[in-house]
C-alpha positions as CSV (number, residue, x, y, z in Angstrom):
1,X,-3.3,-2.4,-0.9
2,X,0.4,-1.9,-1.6
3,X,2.3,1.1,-1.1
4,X,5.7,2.7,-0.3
5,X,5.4,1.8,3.5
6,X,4.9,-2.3,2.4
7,X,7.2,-1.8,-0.3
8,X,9.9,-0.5,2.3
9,X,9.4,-3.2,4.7
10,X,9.8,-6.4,2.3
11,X,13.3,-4.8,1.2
12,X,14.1,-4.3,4.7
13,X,13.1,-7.6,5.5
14,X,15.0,-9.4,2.4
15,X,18.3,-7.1,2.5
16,X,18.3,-8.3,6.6
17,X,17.7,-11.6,5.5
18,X,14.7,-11.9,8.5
19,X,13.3,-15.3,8.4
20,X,16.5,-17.4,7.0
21,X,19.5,-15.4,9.2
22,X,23.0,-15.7,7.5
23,X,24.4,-19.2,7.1
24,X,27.3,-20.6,8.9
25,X,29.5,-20.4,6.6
26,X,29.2,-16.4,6.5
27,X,28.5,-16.4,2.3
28,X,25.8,-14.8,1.2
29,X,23.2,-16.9,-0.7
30,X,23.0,-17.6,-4.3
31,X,19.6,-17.5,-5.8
32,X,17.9,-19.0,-8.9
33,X,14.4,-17.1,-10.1
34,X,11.2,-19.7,-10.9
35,X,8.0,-19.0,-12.4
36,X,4.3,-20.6,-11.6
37,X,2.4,-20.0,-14.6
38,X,-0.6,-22.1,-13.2
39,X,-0.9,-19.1,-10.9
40,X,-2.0,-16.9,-13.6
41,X,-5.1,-15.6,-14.6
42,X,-6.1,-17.0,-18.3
43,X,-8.5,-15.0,-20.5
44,X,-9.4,-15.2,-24.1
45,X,-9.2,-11.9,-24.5
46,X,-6.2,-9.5,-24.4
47,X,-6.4,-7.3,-22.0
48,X,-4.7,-8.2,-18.3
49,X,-1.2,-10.0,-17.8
50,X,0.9,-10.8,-14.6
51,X,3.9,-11.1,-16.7
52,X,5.2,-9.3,-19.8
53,X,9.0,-10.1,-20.7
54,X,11.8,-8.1,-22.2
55,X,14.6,-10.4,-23.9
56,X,15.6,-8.2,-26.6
57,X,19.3,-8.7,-24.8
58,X,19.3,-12.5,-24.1
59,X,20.0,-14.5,-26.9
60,X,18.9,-18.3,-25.1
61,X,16.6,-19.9,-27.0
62,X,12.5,-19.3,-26.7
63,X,11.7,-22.8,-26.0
64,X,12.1,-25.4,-23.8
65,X,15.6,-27.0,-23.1
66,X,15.4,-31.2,-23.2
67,X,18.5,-31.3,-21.8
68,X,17.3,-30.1,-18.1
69,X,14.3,-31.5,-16.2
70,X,10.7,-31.0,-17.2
71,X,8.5,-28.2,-15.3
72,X,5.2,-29.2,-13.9
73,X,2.9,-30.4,-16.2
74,X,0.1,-27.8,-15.2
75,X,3.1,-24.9,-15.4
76,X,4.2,-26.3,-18.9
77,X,0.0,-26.5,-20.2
78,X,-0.4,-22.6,-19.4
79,X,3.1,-21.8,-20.6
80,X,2.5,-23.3,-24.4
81,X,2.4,-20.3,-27.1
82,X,3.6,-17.7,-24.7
83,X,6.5,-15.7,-24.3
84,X,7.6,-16.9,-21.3
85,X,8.4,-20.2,-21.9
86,X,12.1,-20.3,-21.5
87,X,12.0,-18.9,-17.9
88,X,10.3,-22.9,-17.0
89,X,14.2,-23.7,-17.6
90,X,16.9,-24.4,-14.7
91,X,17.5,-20.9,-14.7
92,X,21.1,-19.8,-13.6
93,X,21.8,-18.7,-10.0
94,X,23.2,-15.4,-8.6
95,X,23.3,-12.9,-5.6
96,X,20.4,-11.7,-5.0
97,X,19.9,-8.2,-5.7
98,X,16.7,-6.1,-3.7
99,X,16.2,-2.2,-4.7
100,X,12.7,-0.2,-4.7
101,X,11.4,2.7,-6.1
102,X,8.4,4.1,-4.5
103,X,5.7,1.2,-4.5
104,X,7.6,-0.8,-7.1
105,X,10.3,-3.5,-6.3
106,X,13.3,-4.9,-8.3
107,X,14.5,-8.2,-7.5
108,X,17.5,-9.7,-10.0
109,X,19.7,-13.1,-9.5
110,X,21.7,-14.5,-12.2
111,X,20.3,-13.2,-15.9
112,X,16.8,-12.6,-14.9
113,X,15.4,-9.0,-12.9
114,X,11.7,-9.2,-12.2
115,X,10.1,-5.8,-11.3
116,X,7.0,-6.2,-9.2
117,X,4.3,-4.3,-9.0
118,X,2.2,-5.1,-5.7
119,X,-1.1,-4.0,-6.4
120,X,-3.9,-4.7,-3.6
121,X,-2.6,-7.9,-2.0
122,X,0.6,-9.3,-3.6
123,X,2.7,-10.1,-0.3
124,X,6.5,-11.7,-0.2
125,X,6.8,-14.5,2.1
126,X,9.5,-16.3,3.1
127,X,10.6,-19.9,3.7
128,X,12.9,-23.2,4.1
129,X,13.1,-24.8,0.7
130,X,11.4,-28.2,2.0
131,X,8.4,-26.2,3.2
132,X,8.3,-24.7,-0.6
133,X,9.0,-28.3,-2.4
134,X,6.1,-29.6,-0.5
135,X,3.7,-26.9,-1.0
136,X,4.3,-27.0,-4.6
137,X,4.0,-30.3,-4.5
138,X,0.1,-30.1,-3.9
139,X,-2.0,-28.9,-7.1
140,X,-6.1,-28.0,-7.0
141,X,-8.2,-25.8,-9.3
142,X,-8.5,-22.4,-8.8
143,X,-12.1,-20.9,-7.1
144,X,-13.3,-20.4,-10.5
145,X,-17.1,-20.6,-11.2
146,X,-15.9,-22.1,-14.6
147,X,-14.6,-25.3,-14.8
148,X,-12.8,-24.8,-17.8
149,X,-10.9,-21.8,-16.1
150,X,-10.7,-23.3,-12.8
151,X,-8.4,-26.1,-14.5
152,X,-6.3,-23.7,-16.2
153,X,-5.6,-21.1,-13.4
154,X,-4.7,-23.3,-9.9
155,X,-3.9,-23.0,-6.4
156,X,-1.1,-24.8,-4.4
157,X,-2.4,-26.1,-0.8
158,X,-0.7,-25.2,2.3
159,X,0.1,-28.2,4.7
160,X,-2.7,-28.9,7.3
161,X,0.4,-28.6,9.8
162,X,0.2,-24.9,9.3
163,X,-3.2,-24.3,10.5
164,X,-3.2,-22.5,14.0
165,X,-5.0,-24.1,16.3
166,X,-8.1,-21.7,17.4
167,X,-7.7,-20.1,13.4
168,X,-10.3,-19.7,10.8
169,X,-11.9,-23.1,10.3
170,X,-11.0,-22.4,6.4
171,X,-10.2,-25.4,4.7
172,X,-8.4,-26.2,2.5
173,X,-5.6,-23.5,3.0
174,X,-4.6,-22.2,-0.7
175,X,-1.2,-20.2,-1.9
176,X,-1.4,-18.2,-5.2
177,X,2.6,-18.5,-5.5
178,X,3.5,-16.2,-9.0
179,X,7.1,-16.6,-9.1
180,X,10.1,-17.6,-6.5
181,X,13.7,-16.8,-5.9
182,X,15.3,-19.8,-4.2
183,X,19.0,-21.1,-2.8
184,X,20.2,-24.1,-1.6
185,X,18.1,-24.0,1.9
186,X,15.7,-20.7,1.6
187,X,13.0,-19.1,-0.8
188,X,11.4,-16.1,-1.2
189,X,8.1,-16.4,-2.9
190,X,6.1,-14.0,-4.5
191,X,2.1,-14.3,-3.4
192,X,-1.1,-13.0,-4.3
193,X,-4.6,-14.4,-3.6
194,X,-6.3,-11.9,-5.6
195,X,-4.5,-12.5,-8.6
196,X,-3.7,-9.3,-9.6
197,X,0.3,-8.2,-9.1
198,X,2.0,-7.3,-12.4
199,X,5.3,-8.8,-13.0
200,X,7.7,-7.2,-15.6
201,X,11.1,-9.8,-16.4
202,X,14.0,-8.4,-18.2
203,X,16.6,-11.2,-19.3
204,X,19.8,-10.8,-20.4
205,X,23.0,-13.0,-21.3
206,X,25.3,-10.9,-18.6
207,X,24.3,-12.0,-15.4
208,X,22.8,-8.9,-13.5
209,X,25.3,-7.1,-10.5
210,X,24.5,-4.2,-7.9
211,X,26.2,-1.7,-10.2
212,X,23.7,-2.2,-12.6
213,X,20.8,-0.9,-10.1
214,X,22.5,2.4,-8.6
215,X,20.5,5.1,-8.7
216,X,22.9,7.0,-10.8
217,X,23.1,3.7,-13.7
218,X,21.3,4.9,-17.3
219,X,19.5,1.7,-17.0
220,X,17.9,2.4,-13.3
221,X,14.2,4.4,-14.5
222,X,14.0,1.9,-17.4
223,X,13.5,-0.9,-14.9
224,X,9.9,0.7,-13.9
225,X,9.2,2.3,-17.3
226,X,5.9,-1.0,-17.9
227,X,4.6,0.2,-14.2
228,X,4.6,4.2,-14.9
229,X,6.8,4.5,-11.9
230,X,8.7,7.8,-10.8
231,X,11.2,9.1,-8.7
232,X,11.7,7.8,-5.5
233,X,11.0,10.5,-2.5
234,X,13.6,9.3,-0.5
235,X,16.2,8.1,-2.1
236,X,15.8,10.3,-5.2
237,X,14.3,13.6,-3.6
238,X,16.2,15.6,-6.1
239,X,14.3,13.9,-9.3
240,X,11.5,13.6,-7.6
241,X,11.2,17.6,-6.4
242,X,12.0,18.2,-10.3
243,X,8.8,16.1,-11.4
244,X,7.0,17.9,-8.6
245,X,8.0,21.2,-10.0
246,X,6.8,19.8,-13.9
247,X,3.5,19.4,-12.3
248,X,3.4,22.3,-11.0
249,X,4.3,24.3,-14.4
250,X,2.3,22.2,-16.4
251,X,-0.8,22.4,-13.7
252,X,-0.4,26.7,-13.9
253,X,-0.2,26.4,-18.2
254,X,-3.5,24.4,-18.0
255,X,-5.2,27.3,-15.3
256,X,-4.3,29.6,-17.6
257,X,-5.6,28.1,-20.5
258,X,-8.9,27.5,-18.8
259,X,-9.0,31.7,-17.3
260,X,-8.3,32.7,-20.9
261,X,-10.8,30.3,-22.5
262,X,-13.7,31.8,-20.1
263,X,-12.7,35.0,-21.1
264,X,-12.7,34.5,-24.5
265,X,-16.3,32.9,-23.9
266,X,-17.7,36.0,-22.2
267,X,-16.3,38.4,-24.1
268,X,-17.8,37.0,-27.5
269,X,-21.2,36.3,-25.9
270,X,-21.6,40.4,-24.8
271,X,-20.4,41.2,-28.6
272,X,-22.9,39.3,-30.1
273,X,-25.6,41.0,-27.6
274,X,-24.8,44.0,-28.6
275,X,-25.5,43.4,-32.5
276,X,-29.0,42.6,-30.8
277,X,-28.8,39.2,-31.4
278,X,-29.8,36.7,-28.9
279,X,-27.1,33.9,-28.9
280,X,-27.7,30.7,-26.8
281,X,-25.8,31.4,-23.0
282,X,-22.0,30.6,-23.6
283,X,-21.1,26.9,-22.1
284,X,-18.2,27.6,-20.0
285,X,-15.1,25.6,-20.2
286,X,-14.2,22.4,-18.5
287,X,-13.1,23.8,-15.0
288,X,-9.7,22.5,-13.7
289,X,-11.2,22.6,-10.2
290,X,-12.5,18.7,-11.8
291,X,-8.8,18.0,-10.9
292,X,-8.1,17.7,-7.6
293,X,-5.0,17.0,-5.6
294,X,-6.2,13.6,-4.8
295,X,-7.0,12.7,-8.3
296,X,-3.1,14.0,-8.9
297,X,-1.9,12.0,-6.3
298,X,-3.6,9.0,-7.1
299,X,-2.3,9.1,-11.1
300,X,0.9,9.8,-10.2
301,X,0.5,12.8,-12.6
302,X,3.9,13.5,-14.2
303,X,5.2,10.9,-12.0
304,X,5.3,13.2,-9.3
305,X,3.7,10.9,-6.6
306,X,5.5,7.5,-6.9
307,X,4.8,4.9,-3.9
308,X,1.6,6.8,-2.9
309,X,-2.0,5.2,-3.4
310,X,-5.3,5.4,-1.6
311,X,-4.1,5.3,2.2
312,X,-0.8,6.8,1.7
313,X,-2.5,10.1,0.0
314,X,-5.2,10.3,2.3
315,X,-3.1,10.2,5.5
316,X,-0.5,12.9,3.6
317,X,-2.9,15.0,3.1
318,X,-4.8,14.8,6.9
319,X,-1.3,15.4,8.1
320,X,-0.8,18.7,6.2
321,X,-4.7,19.9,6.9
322,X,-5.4,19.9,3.2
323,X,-8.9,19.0,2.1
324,X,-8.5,16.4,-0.5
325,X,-11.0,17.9,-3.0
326,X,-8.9,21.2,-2.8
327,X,-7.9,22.0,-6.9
328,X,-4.3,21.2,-7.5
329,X,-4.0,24.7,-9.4
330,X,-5.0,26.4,-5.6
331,X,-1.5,24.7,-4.3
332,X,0.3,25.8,-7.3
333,X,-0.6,29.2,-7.1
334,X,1.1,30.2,-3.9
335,X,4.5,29.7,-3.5
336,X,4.5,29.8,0.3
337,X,1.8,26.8,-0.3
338,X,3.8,24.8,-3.0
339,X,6.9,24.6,-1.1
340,X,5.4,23.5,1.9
341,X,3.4,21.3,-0.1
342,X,7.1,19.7,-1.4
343,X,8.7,19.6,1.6
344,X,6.1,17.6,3.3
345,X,6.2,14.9,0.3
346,X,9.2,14.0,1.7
347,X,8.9,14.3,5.0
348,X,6.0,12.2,5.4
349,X,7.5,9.2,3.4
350,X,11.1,9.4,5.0
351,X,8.7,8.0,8.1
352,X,9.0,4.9,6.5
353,X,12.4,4.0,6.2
354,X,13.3,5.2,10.4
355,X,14.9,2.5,12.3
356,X,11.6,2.8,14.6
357,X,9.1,1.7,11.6
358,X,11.8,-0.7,10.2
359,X,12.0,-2.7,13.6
360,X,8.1,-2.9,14.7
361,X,6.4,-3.2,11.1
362,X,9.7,-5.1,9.1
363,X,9.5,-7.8,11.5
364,X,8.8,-11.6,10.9
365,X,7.2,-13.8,13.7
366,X,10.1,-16.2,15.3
367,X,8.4,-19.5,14.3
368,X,8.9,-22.6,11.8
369,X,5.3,-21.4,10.4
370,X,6.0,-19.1,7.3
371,X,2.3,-18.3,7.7
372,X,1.7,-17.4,11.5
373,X,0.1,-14.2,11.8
374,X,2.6,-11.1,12.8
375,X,0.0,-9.4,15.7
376,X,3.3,-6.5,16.9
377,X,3.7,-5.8,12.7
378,X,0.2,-4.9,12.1
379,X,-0.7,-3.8,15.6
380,X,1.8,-1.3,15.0
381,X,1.3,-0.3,11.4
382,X,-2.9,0.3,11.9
383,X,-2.6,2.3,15.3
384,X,0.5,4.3,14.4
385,X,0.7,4.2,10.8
386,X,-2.9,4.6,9.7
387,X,-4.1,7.4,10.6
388,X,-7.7,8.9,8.7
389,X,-7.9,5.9,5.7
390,X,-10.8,3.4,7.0
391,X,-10.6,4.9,10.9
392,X,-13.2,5.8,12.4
393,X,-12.0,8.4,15.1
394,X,-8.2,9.7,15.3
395,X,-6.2,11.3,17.7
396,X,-4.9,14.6,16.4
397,X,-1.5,15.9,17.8
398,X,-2.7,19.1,19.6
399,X,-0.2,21.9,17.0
400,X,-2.3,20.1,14.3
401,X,-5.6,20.1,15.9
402,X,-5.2,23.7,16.2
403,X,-4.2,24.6,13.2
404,X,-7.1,22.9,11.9
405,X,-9.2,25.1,14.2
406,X,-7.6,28.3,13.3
407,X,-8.1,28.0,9.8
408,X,-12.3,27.1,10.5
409,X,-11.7,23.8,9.2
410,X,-13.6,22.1,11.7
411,X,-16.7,24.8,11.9
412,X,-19.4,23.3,9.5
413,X,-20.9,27.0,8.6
414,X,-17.3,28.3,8.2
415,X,-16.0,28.2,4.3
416,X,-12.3,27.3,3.3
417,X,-10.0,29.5,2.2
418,X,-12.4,32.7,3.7
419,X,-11.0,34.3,6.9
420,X,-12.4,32.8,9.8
421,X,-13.9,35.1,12.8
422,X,-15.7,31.8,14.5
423,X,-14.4,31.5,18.2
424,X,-11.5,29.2,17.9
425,X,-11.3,26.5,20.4
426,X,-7.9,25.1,20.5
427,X,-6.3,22.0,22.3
428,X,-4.3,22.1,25.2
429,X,-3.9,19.0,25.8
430,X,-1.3,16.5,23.8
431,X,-4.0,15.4,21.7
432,X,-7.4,15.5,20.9
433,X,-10.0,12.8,19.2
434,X,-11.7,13.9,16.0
435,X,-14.5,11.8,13.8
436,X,-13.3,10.8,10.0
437,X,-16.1,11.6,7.8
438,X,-16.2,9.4,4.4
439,X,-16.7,12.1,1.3
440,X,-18.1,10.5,-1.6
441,X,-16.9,12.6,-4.0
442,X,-15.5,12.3,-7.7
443,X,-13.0,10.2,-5.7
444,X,-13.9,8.4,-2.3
445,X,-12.0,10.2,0.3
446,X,-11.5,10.4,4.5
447,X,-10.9,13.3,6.5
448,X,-11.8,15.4,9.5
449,X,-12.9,18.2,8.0
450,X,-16.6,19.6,8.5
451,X,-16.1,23.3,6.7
452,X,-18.0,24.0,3.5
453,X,-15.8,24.1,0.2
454,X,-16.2,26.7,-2.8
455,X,-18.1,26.4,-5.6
456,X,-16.3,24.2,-8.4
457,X,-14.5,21.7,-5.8
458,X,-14.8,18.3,-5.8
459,X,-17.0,17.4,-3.0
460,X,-20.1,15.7,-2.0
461,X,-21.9,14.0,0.7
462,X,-19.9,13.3,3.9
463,X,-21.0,10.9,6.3
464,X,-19.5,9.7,9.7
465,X,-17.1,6.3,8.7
466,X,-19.0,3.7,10.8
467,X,-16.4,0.8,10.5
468,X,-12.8,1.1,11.8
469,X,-10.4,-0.7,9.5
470,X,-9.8,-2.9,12.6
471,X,-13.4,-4.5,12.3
472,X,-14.5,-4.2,9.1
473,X,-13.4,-6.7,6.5
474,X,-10.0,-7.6,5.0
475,X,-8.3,-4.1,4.3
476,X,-4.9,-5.4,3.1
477,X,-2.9,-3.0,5.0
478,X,0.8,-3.5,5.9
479,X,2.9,-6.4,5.6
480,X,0.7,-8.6,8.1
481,X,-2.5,-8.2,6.5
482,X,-2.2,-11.0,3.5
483,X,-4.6,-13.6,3.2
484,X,-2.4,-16.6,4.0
485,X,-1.6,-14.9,7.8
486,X,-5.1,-13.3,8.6
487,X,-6.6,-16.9,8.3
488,X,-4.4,-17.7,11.2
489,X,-5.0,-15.1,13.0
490,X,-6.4,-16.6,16.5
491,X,-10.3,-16.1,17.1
492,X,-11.0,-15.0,20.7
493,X,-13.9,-17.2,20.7
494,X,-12.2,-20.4,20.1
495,X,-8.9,-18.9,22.5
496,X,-9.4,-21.8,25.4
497,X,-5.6,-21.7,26.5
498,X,-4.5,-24.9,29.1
499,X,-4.2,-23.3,32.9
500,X,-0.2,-21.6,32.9
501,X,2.0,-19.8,30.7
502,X,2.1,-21.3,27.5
503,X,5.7,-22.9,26.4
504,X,8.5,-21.0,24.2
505,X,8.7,-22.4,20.6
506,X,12.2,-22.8,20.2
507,X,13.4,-22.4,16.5
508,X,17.0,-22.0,16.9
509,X,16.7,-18.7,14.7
510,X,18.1,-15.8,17.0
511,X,15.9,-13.2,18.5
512,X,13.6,-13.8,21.5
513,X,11.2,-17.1,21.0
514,X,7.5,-17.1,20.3
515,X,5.1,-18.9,22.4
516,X,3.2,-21.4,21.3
517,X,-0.3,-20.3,22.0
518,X,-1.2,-16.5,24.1
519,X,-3.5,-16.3,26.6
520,X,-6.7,-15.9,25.8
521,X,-6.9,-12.8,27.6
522,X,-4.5,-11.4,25.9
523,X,-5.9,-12.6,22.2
524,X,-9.5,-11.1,23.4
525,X,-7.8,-7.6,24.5
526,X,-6.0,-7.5,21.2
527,X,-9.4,-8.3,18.9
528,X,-11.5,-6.6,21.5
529,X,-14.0,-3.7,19.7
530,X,-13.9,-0.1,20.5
531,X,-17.1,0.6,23.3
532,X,-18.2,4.6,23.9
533,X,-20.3,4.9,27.1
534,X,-22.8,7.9,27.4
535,X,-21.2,11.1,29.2
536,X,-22.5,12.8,32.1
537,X,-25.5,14.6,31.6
538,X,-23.4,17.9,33.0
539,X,-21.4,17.2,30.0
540,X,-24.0,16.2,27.4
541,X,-25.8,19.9,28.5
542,X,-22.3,21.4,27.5
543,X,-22.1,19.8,23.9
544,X,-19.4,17.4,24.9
545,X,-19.8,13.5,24.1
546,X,-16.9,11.7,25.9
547,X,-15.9,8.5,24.5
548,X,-14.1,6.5,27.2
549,X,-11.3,6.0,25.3
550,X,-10.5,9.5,24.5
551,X,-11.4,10.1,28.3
552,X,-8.3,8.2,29.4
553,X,-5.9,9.2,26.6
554,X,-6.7,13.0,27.8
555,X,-6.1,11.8,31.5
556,X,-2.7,9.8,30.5
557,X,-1.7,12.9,28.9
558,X,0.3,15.6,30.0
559,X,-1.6,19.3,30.2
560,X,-0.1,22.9,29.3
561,X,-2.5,24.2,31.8
């Protein structure tokens, strides 16, 4: 899934220009925007579209021009009644302009601005223009079960040369390429095996410039109006602590509504008792504690939450000890809570824009192959980055861990939000390894917490995550994880290196050179599965199971006493 963090690290990595590097001549590149409408999904129905256009300020015609070269016959078959036929043209070129807004991305170059909206596995990649004419160049049906839509909705094949040796023994290799932005010798392509990003193009006769996407501009929030998207929490913390603070107000109005509703309801049942009457027991009104802060988070309720989604709001809220079935009206009662609350909105997604995430997630492998799997990127981004979403264990910084324990969250008979008198055992080490229980509640949700909740939340049965993200599936986290790169990701099993260090791959690109195949050692450490071994039975009689991996992190680490 796409979020902020992703969202962060393809501007980072288009605004650096990582992957092409500046050209000699020191000019920046001029860009030209294409469209694959072959890529698109085709139903009968109305319903779900990767692309909607606004041209109600571009006054070219709707159609086809004959005076330029025809698109691709498949392109030009899926394009025929719709309104997006006059972006098939030899559209104009321009500097390419990259801004985001939470999870949502802008790109604009000449008279076109495409807004994208990532959704689970919509990836950019980057590459040579030869590499993309070639790819292109190769045409099957989709995976469709129906022949009919299989036709209509295609696939472009990736070169057999691109397969890494040791790989998936997938074949053929498929793209899902939904629109471009190419220059004379690079292009950025817009990818998406499952089909579902949402594209949003706005045309217009004046060719787009930077001005026109500052923050401050009248035109800047109309850009994501299609997507529902809000303030930025970094770059716009001002809006976005004023949407935060709407929420807020209208969260109170709608507690208040619901305490003076129940009122109402029990004071009109005793009346009618007492003119000895026997009316049917009251149905009490729809409780607000139905709405929990996840649920907020997740709607982006008054567009208060812009870039968060499923991993994002479940790590934010493990980081602040919240339980994510807690009522939003519980946070907007206290003010000590709600500020804190804000402030840590911000402070957890500023993360994402640091130098240090920037340099070790927004990288791109130094290699000629746009598709070679990034292992330091999404190393990086699923041990440091993920912390509760999909994990199976986590290592809690010990002020957290104990603030956890203080407040009973980790005591199963304890209750939240009662005073706790359990005996509080606190960590005094650097860190300490908790389990991530899966809650299936209203909403599907991870966290560490074992207390009971009050009546009314949003809860329900917890039960020990036995998968890490690592091993189980294809999670579509970070900027490595796309489906392209994970099918080259090297399989320890078929990792028979030559005796030796294997040779640099020299791409003339700066930055330090790849090799051309790692050790197998090294590719079975790096895919190697988490192993607990049984603790002492001195230990076991004291209640404590040792994994050995939490064993040597507590050795490693430094002790307060």
């Amino acid at each position: 899934m796409r979020e902020q963090p992703e969202a962060s690290a393809f501007h980072h990595i288009i605004q650096h220009e990582k992957g092409p590097g500046t050209r000699r001549d020191g000019l920046p590149r001029q860009y030209r925007v294409e469209i694959h409408p072959m890529a698109f999904t085709y139903s009968e129905k109305p319903g779900f579209r990767n692309l909607t256009i606004d041209r109600r300020l571009y006054s070219g015609g709707p159609s086809l021009d004959p005076m330029v070269p025809q698109p691709s016959l498949h392109n030009l078959v899926r394009s025929m009644g719709e309104e997006w036929l006059y972006l098939l043209n030899k559209n104009a070129r321009g500097y390419l302009i990259c801004r985001t807004r939470g999870k949502l991305m802008v790109l604009a170059a000449g008279n076109h601005a495409l807004v994208v909206n990532f959704a689970v596995d919509a990836s950019i990649i980057g590459m040579p223009v030869s590499v993309y004419d070639e790819i292109i160049s190769q045409v099957i049906p989709g995976p469709n079960l129906s022949p009919k839509r299989a036709e209509i909705v295609r696939s472009f094949v990736i070169p057999e040369r691109f397969k890494v040796e040791g790989s998936s023994p997938v074949t053929p290799r498929t793209i899902n390429i939904f629109a471009a932005f190419i220059s004379d010798d690079w292009v950025w392509t817009i990818c998406d095996s499952t089909r579902l990003v949402r594209m949003h193009i706005i045309s217009r006769d004046q060719p787009w410039k930077a001005e026109d996407f500052e923050l401050n501009s009248p035109s800047w929030p109309s850009f994501f109006e299609p997507f529902k998207g809000g303030p930025d929490w970094v770059s716009e913390r001002t809006l976005a602590e004023r949407a935060l603070d709407k929420w807020r107000k209208k969260t109170l109005a709608l507690y208040q509504s619901w305490q003076d509703d129940s009122t109402h309801m029990i004071t009109n049942y005793f009346h009618v008792t007492s003119l000895n009457q026997v009316p049917p027991r009251p149905k009490p009104p729809k409780s607000i504690a139905d709405r929990s802060i996840l649920c907020d988070i997740y709607s982006n309720s008054h567009r208060a939450f812009s870039g968060f989604g499923p991993h994002t709001a479940n790590d934010f809220l493990y980081q602040i000890a919240l339980f994510p079935g807690t009522p939003s009206y519980i946070i907007c009662l206290d003010d000590r809570k709600y500020t804190d609350f804000k402030v840590s909105l911000h402070t957890y997604m500023a993360q994402f824009y640091a130098p240090e995430f920037l340099s070790r997630v927004a990288s791109v492998a130094n290699d000629n192959n746009p598709f070679a799997f990034q292992g330091i990127s999404n190393l990086t981004y699923t041990s440091s980055y993920t912390l509760v979403f999909r994990r199976t264990s986590v290592k809690v910084p010990r002020d957290l861990y104990n603030r956890y324990a203080s407040l009973g969250l980790l005591d199963p008979e304890h209750i939240i939000g009662q005073p706790y008198l359990g005996r509080i055992d606190l960590c005094k080490r650097t860190k300490r390894k908790a389990t991530v229980y899966l809650v299936h509640g209203a909403l599907k949700f991870y966290t560490i917490i074992r207390a009971e909740t009050p009546d009314g939340w949003d809860n329900g049965r917890a039960e020990a995550v036995e998968k890490d993200m690592t091993e189980d599936g294809h999670p579509t986290l970070g900027i490595a994880q796309t489906e392209e790169r994970l099918l080259n990701r090297v399989d320890p099993k078929n990792a028979v290196s030559a005796r030796g260090r294997p040779s640099m791959i020299h791409t003339g690109k700066p930055g330090r050179p790849a090799r051309a195949k790692p050790p197998r050692k090294v590719v079975v450490k790096a895919n190697k599965p988490r192993r607990t071994v049984k603790a002492s039975s001195s230990r076991l009689l004291a209640g404590v199971n040792i994994d050995r991996e939490s064993h040597t992190d507590d050795e490693e680490s430094s002790s307060d006493g």
